[in-house]
ZAMARGU-4260 file (C-alpha; in steps of 0.2 Angstrom, whole numbers, plus 5000, padded with zeros to 4 digits):
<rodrens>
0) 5585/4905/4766 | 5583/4915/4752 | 5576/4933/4753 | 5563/4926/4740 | 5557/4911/4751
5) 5557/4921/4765 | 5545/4934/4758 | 5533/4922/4754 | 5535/4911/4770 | 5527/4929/4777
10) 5515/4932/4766 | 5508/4916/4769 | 5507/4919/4787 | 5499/4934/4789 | 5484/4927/4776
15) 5482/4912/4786 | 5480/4923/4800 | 5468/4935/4791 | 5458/4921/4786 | 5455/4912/4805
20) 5452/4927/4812 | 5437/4930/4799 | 5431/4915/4805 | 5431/4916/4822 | 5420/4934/4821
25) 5406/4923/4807 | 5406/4911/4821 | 5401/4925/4835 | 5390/4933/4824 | 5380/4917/4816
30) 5362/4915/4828 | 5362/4899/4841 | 5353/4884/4836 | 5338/4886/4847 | 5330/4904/4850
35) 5327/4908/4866 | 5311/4905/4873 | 5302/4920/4881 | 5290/4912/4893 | 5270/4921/4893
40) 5264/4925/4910 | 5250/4918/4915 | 5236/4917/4907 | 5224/4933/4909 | 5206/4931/4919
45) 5191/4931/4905 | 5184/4948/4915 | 5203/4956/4913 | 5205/4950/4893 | 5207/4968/4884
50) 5196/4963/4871 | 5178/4964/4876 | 5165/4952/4878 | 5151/4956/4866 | 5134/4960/4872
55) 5120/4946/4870 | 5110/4951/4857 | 5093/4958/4863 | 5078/4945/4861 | 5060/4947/4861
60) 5054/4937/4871 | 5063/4942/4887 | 5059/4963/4891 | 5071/4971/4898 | 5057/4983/4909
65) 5046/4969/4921 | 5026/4972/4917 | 5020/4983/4933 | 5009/4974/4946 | 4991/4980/4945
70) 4985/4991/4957 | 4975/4983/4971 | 4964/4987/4982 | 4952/4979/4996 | 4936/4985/5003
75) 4927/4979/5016 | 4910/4981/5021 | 4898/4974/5036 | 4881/4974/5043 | 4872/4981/5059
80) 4882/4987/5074 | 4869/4986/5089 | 4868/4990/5107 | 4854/4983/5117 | 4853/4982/5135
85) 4864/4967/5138 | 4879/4974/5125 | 4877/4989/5136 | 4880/4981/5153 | 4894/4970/5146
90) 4902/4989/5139 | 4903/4995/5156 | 4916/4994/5169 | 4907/4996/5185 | 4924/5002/5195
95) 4927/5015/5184 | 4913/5019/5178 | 4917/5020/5159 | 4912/5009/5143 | 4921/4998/5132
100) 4916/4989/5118 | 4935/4984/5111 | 4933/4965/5117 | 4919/4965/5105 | 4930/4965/5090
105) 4949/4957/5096 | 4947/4943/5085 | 4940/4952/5069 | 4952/4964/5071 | 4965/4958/5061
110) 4954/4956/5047 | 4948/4971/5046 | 4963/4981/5047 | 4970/4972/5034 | 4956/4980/5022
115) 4962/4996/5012 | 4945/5005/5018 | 4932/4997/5029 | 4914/5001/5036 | 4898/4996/5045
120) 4882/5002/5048 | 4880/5011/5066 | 4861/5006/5070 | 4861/5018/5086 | 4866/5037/5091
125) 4878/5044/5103 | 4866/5056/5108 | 4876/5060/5124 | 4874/5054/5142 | 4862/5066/5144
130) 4848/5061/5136 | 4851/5041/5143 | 4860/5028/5135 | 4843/5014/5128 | 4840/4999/5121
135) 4827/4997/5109 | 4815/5006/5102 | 4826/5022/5106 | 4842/5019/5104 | 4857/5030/5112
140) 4875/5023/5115 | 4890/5032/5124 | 4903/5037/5113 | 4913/5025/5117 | 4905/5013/5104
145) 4916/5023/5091 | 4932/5020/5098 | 4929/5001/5100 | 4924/5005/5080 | 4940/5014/5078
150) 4950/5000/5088 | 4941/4985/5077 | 4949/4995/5060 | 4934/5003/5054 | 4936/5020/5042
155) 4918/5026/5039 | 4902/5022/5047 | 4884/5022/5037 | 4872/5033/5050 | 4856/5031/5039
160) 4844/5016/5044 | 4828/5017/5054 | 4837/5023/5069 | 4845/5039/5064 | 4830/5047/5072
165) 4830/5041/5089 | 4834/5057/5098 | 4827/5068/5083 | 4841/5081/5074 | 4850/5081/5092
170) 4857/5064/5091 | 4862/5067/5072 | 4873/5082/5075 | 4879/5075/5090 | 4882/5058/5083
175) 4891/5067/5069 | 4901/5079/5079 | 4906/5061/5089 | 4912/5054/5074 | 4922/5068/5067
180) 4931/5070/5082 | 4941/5053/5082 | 4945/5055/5063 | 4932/5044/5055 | 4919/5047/5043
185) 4901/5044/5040 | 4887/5040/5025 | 4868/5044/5026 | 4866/5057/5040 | 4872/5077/5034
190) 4874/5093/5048 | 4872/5105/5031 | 4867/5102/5016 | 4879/5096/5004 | 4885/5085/4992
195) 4875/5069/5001 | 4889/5056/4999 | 4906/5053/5002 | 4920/5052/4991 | 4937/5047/4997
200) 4955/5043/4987 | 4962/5025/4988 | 4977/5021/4982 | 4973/5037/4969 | 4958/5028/4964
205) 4941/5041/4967 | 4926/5030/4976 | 4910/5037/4980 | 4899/5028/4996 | 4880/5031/4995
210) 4869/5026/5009 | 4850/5027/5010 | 4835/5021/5021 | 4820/5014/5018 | 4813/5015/5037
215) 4814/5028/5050 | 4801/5021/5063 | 4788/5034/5060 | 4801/5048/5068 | 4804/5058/5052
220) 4791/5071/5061 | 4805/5075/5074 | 4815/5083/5058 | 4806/5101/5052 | 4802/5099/5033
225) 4818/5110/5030 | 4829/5097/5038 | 4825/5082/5029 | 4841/5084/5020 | 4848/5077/5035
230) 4845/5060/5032 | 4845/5051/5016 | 4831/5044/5012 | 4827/5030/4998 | 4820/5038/4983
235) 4825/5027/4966 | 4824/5045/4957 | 4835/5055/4971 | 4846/5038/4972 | 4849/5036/4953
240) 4854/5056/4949 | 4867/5054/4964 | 4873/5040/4958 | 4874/5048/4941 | 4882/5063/4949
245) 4896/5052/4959 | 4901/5043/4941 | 4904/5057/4935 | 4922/5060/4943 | 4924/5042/4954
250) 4930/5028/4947 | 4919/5014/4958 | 4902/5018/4966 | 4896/5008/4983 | 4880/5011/4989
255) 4872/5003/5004 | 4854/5000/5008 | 4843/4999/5022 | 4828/4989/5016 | 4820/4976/5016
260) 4808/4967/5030 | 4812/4960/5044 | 4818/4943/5049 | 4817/4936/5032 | 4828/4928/5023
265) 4823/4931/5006 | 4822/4944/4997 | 4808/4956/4992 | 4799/4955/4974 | 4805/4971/4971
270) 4822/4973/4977 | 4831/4965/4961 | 4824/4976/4949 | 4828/4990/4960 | 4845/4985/4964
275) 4848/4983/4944 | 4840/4999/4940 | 4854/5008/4950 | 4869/4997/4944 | 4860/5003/4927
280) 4864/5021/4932 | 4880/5017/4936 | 4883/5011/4954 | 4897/4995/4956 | 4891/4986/4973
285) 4876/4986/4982 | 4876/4982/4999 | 4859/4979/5010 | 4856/4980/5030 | 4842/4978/5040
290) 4835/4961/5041 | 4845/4958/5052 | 4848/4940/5043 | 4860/4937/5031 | 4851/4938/5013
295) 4857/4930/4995 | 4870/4938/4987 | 4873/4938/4968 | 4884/4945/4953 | 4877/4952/4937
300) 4886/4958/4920 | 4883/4976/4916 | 4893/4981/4899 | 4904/4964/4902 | 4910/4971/4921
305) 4906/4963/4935 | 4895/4970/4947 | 4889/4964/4966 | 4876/4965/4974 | 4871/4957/4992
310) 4852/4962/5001 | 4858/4958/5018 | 4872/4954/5028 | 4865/4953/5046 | 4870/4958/5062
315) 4887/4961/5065 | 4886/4964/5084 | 4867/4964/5095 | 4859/4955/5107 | 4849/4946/5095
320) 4847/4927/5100 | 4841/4911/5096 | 4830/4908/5111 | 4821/4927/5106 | 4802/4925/5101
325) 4804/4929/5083 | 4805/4918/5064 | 4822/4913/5060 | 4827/4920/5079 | 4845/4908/5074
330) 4849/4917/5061 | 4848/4935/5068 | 4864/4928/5076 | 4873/4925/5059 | 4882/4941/5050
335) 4894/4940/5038 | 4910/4954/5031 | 4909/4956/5015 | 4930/4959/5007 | 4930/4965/4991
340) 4944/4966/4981 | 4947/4975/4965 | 4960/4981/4952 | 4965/4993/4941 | 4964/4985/4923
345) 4976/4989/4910 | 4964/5004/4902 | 4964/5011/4920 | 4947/5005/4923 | 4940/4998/4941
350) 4939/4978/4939 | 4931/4969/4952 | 4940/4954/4955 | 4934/4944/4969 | 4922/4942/4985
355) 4926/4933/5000 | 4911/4932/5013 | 4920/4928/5031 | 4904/4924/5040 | 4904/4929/5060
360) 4895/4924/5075 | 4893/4933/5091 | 4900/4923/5106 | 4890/4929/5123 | 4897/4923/5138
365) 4895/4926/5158 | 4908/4927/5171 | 4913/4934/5186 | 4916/4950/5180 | 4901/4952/5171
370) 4894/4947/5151 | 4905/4948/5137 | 4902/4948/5117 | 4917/4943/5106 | 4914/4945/5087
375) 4921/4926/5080 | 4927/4926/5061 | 4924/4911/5052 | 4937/4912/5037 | 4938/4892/5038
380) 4928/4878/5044 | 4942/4867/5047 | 4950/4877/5057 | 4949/4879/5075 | 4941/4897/5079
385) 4940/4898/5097 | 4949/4891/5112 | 4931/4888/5119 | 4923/4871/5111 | 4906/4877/5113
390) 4910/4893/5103 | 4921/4886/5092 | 4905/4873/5089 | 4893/4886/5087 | 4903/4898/5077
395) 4906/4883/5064 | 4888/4880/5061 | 4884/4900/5057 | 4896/4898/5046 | 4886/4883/5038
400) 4869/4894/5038 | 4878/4909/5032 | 4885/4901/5018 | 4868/4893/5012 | 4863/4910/5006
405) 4880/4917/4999 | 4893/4913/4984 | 4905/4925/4983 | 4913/4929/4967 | 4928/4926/4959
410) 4934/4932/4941 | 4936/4917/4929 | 4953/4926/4923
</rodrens>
């Protein structure tokens, strides 16, 4: 072979060489046919996505701040708290010695305590043992009458009726002292002169009690003239500048009155106009004793408000029966709690807003240990009040006389 051929026969060698190694490295070099597929983890919880859920748009008709409750409040108010000789025999223990009137109240209790501020009128003294615990016309009552008062739930007791004078300025201060000592309060009867009604905080909301009385069985000469500041007697001119005097830093004015005549279940000529001549100066309720029957009750519009008034609401507790040689002797058996409930209104006034009598009935009964008076509420005439049939009988119809007389009240809105 020529040198010639030989030189080309190696030339073209070496550039097919040149040229399949070029190809080899486009081939290395050139992307597969399918990418690989990077497979997403799972797929995130909405509450851990990093982008943010937007906030819901603020409506008008749904407030973010909930409308405050109205401030509410109950108060309720009862009639005559008696003692006559057989209460006072049922009171005493003869082993011991002591009195107790608690069974009186175990099943008005309840109610009662459920009140925000409760009273009654206390139509005796605790004049001390002493000067001998009487029935009528003299009344005097050991002390333990206030602790079955206390027991039953009541705050405040009214002291001025036509026996505050039974034992003369003795009984008052005593009476007083009594009261003080087991952290209650009272109405009507003073030690000192003063201001001559009480004003106490509920719920932050200033109400002043008045009380008055119209009678005081002829005994007003056992007080000097210099002490007859020490019960408060009914004077519409005295009555309307305290009440004046009261509205000026209370927000709600009660005053209770012992008027009226005996035994009679309607009220005098006079005492409407009376009783709206003080809501004209500005007292809210009105509430009468004395009569010892439950009297009409009633609501009247003063400035567009609301105002109540009721002229007796019986006896709460006595020995007053039916078989008793009097007029209307079945209904001095009747009494009646008056619970008042009122609200604070959205320009801070006082609103009354409803009136619920709960009519009672004293149950007397004798066993072998003795007599006992237990105080039956009648909140429902369907209902069954008392284990005993007879009571539960007799309670039912007292509730049916009571309720001839009374409405109640409720706000239309």
């Amino acid at each position: 072979m020529s040198i010639k051929k030989t030189t080309l026969l190696i030339l073209f060698v070496l550039i097919s060489a040149i040229l399949c190694n070029c190809a080899v490295f486009n081939t290395m070099e050139k992307p597969p046919a399918e990418p690989i597929q990077i497979k997403p983890t799972a797929t995130p919880h909405p509450i851990q996505s990093a982008v943010p859920t937007p906030s819901p748009e603020y409506s008008p008709t749904t407030s973010a701040i909930p409308t405050p409750k109205p401030i509410e409040f109950t108060i309720l108010a009862t009639g005559d708290v008696m003692t006559h000789g057989d209460n006072l025999k049922s009171a005493y223990n003869t082993e011991t010695g002591n009195y107790s009137f608690d069974e009186n109240y175990i099943h008005v209790k309840k109610i009662i305590e459920k009140a925000d501020f409760a009273l009654c009128n206390l139509e005796t003294v605790t004049a001390g043992e002493e000067s001998g615990y009487t029935s009528y016309p003299l009344f005097n009552t050991p002390a333990a009458i206030l602790d079955g008062l206390k027991f039953a739930g009541f705050n405040a007791l009214v002291t001025a009726n036509n026996h505050s004078l039974d034992r003369g300025e003795a009984g008052i201060l005593n009476t007083l002292s009594e009261i003080k000592k087991r952290e209650m309060l009272s109405i009507g009867t003073y030690s000192e002169k003063n201001t001559n009604y009480l004003t106490i905080d509920i719920k932050g909301i200033q109400v002043s009690i008045l009380a008055y009385t119209q009678h005081l069985n002829g005994n007003l000469p056992m007080l000097s003239e210099d002490k007859y500041f020490m019960v408060n007697q009914m004077d519409k001119g005295k009555i309307t500048d305290d009440i004046k005097a009261a509205s000026l830093h209370s927000d709600l004015v009660l005053v209770y009155l012992h008027w009226g005549n005996e035994y009679t279940r309607g009220t005098e000529d006079w005492q409407p106009a009376y009783a709206y001549d003080l809501i004209e100066a500005g007292a809210d309720v009105i509430l009468g004793t004395h009569p010892h029957v439950v009297r009409p009750d009633e609501v009247v519009l003063h400035n567009g408000e609301a105002k109540y008034i009721i002229y007796s609401m019986g006896n709460f507790i006595s020995n007053f029966i039916r078989e008793d040689n009097r007029n209307n002797a079945i209904y001095t058996e009747d009494g009646v709690m008056i619970n008042m409930i009122f609200i604070v209104n959205e320009s801070g006034g006082v609103e009354l807003t409803e009136v619920i009598p709960v009519p009672t009935w004293p149950y007397k009964y004798t066993d072998k240990t003795g007599i006992h008076y237990e105080i039956i509420p009648v909140e429902n005439a369907d209902s069954i009040v008392h284990v005993t049939p007879y009571a539960d009988n007799e309670a039912k119809e007292s509730y049916e006389r009571t309720m001839e007389s009374l409405a109640g009240y409720k706000a239309s809105h």
